[in-house]
C-alpha positions as a printed NumPy array, in Angstrom:
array([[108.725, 108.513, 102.48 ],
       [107.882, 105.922,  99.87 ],
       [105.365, 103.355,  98.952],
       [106.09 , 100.249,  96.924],
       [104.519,  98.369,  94.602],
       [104.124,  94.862,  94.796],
       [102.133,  91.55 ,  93.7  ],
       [102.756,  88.322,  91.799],
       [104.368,  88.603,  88.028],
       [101.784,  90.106,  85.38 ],
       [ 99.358,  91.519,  87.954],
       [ 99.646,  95.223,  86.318],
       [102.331,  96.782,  88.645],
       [104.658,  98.467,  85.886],
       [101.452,  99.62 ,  84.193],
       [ 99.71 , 100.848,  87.182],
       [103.643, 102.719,  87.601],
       [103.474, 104.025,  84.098],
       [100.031, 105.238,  85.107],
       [101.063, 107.243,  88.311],
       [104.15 , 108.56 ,  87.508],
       [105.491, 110.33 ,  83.997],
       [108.428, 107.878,  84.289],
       [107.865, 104.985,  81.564],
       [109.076, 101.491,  83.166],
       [109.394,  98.344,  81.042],
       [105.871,  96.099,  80.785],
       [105.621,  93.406,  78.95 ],
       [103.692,  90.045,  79.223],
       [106.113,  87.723,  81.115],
       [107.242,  87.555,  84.864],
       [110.494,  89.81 ,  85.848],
       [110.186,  92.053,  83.634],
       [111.405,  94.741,  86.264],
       [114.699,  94.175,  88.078],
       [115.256,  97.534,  89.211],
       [112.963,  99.224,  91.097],
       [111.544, 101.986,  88.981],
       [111.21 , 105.321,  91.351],
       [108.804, 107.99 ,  90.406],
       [107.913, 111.24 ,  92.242],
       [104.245, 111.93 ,  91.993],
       [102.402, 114.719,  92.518],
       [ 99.589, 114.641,  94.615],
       [ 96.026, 116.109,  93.406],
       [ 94.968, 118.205,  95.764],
       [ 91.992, 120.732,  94.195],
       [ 92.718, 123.041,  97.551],
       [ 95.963, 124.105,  95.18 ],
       [ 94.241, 125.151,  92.117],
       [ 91.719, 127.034,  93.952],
       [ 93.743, 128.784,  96.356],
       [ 95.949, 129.129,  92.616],
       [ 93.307, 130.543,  91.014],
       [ 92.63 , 133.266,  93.771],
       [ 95.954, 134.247,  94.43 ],
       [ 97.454, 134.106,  90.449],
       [101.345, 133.13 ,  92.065],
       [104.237, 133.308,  89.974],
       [104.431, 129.712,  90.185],
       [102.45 , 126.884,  91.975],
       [104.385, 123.673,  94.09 ],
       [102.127, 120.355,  94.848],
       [103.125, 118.165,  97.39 ],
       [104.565, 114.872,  96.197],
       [104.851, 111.229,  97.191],
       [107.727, 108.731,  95.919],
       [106.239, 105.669,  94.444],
       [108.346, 102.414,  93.574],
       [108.027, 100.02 ,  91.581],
       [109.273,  96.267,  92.649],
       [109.538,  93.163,  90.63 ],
       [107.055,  90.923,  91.031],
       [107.114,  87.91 ,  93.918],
       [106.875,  84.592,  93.098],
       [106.261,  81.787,  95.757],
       [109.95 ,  80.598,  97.447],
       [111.096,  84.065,  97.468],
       [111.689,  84.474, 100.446],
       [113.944,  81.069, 100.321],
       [115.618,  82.941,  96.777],
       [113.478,  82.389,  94.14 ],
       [112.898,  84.442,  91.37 ],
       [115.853,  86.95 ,  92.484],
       [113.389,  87.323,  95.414],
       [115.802,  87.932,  98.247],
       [116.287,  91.428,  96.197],
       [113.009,  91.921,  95.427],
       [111.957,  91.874,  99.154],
       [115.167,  93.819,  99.869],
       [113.658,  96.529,  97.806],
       [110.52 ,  96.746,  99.959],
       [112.155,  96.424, 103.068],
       [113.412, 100.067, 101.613],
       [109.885, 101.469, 101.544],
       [107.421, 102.995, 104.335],
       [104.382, 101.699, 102.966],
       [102.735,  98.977, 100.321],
       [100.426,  98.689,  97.842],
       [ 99.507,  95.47 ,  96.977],
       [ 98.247,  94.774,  93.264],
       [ 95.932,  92.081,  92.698],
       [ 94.619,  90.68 ,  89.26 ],
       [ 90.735,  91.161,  89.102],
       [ 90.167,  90.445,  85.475],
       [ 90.01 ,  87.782,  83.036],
       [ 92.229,  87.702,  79.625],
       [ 93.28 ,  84.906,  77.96 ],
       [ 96.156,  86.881,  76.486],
       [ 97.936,  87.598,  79.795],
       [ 99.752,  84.923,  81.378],
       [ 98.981,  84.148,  85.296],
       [102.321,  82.806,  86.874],
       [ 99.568,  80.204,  88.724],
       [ 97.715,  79.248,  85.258],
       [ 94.285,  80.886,  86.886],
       [ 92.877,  83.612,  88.37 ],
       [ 92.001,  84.075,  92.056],
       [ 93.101,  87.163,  93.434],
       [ 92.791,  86.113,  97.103],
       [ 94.922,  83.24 ,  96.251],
       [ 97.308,  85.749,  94.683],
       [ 97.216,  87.684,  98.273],
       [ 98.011,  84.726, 100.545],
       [101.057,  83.901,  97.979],
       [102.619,  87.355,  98.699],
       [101.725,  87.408, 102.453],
       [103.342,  84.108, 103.158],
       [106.575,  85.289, 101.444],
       [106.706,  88.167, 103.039],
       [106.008,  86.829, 106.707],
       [107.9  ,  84.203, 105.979],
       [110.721,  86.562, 104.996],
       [110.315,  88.616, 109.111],
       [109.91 ,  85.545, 110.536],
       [113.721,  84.298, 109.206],
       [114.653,  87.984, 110.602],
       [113.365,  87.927, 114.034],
       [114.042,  83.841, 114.712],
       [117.878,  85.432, 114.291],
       [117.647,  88.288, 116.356],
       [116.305,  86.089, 118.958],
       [118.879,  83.459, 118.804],
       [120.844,  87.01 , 119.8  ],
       [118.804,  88.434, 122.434],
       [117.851,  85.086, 124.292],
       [121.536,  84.745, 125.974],
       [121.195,  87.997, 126.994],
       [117.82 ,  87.954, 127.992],
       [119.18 ,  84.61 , 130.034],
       [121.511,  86.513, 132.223],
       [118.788,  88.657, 133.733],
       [119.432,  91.871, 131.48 ],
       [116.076,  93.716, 131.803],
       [116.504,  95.204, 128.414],
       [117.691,  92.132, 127.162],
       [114.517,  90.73 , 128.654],
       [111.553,  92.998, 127.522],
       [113.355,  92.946, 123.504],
       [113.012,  89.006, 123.939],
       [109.312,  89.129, 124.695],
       [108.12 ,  91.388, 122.327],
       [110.288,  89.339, 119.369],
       [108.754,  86.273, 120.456],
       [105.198,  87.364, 119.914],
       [106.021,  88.699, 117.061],
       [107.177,  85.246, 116.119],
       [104.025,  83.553, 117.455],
       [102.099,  86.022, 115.1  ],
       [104.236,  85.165, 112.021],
       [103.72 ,  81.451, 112.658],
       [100.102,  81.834, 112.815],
       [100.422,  83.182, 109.302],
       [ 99.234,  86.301, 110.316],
       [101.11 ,  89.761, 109.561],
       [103.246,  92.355, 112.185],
       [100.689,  95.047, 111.511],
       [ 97.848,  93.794, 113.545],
       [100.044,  94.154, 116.558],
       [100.134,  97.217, 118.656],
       [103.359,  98.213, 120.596],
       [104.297, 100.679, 123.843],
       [106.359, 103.843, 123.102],
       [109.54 , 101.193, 124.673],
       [108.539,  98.561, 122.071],
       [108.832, 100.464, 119.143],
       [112.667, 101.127, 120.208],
       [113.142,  97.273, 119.759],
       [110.606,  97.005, 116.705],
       [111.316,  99.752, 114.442],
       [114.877,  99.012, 113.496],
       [114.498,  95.809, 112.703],
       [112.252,  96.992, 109.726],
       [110.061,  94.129, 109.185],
       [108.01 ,  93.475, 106.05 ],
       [104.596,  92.917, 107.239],
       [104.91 ,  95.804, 110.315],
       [104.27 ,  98.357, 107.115],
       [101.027,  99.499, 106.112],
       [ 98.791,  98.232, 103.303],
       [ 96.347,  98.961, 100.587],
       [ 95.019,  97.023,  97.789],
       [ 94.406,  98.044,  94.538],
       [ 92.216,  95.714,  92.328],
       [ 93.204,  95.856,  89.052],
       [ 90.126,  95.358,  86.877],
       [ 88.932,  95.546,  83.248],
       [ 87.137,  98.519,  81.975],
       [ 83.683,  97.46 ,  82.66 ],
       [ 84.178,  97.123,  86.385],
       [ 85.796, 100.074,  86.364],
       [ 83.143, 101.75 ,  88.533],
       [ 81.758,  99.284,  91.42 ],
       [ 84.341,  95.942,  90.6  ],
       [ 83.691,  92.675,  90.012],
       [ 82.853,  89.117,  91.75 ],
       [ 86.939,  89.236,  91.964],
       [ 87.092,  91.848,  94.291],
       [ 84.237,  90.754,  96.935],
       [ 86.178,  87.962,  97.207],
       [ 88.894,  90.455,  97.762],
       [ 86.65 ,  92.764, 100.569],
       [ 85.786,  89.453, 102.092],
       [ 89.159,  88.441, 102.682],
       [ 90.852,  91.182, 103.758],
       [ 87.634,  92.388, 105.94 ],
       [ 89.622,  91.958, 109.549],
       [ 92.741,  93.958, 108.096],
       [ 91.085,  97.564, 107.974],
       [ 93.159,  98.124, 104.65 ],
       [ 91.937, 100.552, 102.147],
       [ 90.978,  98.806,  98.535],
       [ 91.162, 100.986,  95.479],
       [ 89.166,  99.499,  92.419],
       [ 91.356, 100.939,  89.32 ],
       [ 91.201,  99.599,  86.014],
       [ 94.964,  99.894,  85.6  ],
       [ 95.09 ,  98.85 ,  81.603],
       [ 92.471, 101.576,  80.044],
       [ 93.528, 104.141,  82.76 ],
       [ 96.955, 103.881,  81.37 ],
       [ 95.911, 104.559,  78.011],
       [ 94.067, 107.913,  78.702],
       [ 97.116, 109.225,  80.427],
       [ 98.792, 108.698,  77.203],
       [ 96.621, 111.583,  75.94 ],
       [ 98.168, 114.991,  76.576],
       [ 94.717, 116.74 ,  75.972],
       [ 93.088, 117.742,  79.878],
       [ 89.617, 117.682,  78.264],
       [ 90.321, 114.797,  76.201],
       [ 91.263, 112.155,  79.143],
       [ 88.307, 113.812,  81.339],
       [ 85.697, 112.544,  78.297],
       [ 87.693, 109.088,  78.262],
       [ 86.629, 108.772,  81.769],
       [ 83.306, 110.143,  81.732],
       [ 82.609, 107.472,  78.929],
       [ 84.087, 104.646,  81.543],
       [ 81.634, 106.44 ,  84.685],
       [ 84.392, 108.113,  86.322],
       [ 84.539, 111.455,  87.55 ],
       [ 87.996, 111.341,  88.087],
       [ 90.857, 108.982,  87.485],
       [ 91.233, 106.194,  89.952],
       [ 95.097, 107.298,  89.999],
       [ 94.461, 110.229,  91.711],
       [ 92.276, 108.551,  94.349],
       [ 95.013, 105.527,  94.736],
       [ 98.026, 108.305,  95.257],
       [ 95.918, 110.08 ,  97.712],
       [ 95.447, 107.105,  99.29 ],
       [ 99.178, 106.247,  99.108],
       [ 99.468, 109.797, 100.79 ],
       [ 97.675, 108.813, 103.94 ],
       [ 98.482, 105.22 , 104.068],
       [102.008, 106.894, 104.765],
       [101.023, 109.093, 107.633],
       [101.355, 112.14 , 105.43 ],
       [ 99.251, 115.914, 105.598],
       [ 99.657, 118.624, 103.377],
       [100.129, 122.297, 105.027],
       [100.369, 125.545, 102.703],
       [102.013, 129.184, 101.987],
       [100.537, 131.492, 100.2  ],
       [101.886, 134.333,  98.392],
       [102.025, 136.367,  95.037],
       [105.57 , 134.438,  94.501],
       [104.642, 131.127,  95.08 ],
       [101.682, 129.039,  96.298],
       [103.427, 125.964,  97.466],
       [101.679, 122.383,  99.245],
       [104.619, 121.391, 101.853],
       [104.314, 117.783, 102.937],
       [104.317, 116.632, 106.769],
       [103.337, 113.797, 108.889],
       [100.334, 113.629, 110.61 ],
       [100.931, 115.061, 113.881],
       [104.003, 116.861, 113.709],
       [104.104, 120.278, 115.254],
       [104.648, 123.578, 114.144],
       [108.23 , 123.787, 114.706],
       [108.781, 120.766, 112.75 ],
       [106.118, 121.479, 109.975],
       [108.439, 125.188, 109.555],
       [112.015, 122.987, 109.472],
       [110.563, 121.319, 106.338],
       [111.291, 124.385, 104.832],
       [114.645, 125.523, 106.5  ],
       [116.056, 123.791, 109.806],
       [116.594, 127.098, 110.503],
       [112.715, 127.873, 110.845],
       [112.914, 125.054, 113.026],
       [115.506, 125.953, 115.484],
       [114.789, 129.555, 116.122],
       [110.785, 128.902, 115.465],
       [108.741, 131.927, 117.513],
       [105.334, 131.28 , 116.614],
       [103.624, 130.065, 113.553],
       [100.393, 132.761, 111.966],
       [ 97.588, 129.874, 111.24 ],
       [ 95.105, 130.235, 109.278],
       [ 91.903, 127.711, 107.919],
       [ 91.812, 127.031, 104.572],
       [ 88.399, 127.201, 104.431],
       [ 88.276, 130.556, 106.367],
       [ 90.855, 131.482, 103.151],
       [ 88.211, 130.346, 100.711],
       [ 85.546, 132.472, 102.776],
       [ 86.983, 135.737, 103.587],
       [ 89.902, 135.555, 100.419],
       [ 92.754, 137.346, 101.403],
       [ 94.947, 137.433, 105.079],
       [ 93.776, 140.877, 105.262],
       [ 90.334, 140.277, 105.839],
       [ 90.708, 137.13 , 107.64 ],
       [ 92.749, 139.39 , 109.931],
       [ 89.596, 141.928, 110.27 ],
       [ 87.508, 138.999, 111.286],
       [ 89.371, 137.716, 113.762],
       [ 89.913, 134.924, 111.875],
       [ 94.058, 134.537, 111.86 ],
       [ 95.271, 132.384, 114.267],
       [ 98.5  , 132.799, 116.419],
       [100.304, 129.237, 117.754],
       [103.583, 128.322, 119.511],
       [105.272, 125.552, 119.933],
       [102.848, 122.969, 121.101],
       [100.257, 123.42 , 118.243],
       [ 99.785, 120.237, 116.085],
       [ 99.655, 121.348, 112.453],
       [ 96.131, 120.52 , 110.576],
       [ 95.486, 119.305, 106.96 ],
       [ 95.235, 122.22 , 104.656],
       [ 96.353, 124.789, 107.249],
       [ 98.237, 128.246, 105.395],
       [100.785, 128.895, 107.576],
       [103.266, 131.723, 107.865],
       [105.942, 131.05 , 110.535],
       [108.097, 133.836, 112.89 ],
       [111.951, 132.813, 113.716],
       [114.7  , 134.23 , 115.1  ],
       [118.106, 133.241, 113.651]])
């Protein structure tokens, strides 16, 4: 699972990469400066894994981890071929989820590809391109599906209705994701892996003195995007990028103190990123490792134990659950077990956030 980058040309996306991953793309003040996506494997901050670290002293420690990619910025007529954009939104037709970068700052020394800045402009550029983009894929699928659907094919019939309000939605400029499909929908839906059917966030990219509680930019931002129920991260991309550059732990934490954070707005954004992609974290603990194992929400305990072996999967018996917070109480299994606390599932359970889990299987 993977969540791409995108926005205009010169919006901050390389730098925001640079700042969430270790991997060092090109950026540089001019449009395409990426070709390639850039792909970085993140780790996830997750204090649950330094405490339960910390009270356990494993021989090594294993965060969970989210693939982040970084795509070449958009530029209007892409999805007609402009500005190698038939590639560019072939690259996010690759990922499971977006984040969309606006520009929220001023600086006279960074080109705009428009020659201004207006970040809901910036929005609507990208949206249109990219529904543009689904709408030239489903019009074709239902040139397809309509002579089928025309000889009284019931499958035939139901895939032609469902593309054709998905075309109605596109031509009303509005995006897949506000639709809701059946269980039988998503069959038809799903593999034609349109653009605006994945799920959003918005990160404002902002200078350092809006670092905190943003700018007149982004309530122009919240206003517009008010109706979409997508997250919006306020990061000041630029400055956040420079403390990373510090290898000091204490040194970057008094960067960002100075700034009136608490924390870097990365680690919000790629726990955000996290969820936006339906993802959980579940743990094992033991003296030899202390590991976060990465899920999607609502998968079961048989599936949550083939993440570690399809083995587990297959010849699952019952999963041993217990709370993390119960962990954090009581501070070792053997306790938890003298209070009753341990928790014994089969097949059916539905796997928590932050559940320590030990699974049974027969081979």
């Amino acid at each position: 699972m993977k969540a791409g980058i995108v926005g205009l040309p010169n919006v901050g996306k390389s730098t925001l990469f640079n700042c969430l991953s270790n991997a060092k793309a090109q950026s540089a003040n001019f449009p395409f400066c990426t070709i390639e996506p850039n792909i970085g494997v993140v780790n996830v901050p997750d204090a649950r894994v330094a405490k339960l670290e910390s009270m356990v002293n494993p021989e090594r420690v294993v965060p969970a981890t989210v693939e982040i990619v970084d795509i070449a910025g958009l530029v209007r007529g892409a999805s007609k071929g402009e500005g190698l954009g038939n590639q560019f939104l072939g690259n996010i037709r690759e990922t499971d989820a977006i984040i969309h970068v606006l520009r929220c700052f001023d600086d006279d020394n960074i080109i705009h590809v428009d020659a201004s800045i207006d970040p809901v402009r910036d929005k609507e550029t990208i949206d249109i391109e990219l529904q543009l983009k689904d709408l030239e894929t489903v019009e074709k699928r239902l040139e397809r599906v309509k002579r089928n659907a025309k000889t009284g094919n019931k499958e035939a019939q139901a895939e032609f209705d469902v593309l054709s309000r998905i075309q109605s939605t596109l031509l009303e400029g509005k995006s897949i994701r506000i639709l809701e499909f059946t269980e039988k929908e998503d069959e038809f839906v799903k593999p034609m892996q349109f653009i605006t059917a994945k799920p959003v966030m918005y990160v404002c990219n902002v200078d350092e003195s809006a670092a905190v509680s943003g700018n007149a930019y982004v309530e122009k931002v919240k206003e517009s995007v008010k109706d979409e129920g997508a997250e919006i991260v306020i990061l000041a991309v630029g400055i956040e990028a420079d403390i990373n550059e510090l290898d000091d732990y204490e040194e970057r934490q008094v960067f960002l103190e100075d700034i009136g954070l608490t924390e870097a707005g990365s680690a919000k954004l790629i726990r955000s990123a996290y969820k936006l992609l339906n993802l959980q974290t579940y743990f094992t603990v033991g003296v030899k490792e202390v590991r976060a194992w990465t899920i999607n929400i609502g998968d079961t305990a048989p599936q949550a134990a083939g993440v570690i072996h399809t083995d587990f999967e297959k010849g699952f018996i019952r999963a041993e659950v217990i709370k993390y917070n119960d962990y954090i109480t009581f501070g070792s299994e053997a306790k938890i077990k003298e209070a009753g606390k341990l928790g014994v599932e089969g097949k059916e359970y539905v796997v928590e956030d932050g559940d320590i889990m030990n699974f049974r299987f027969n081979v």
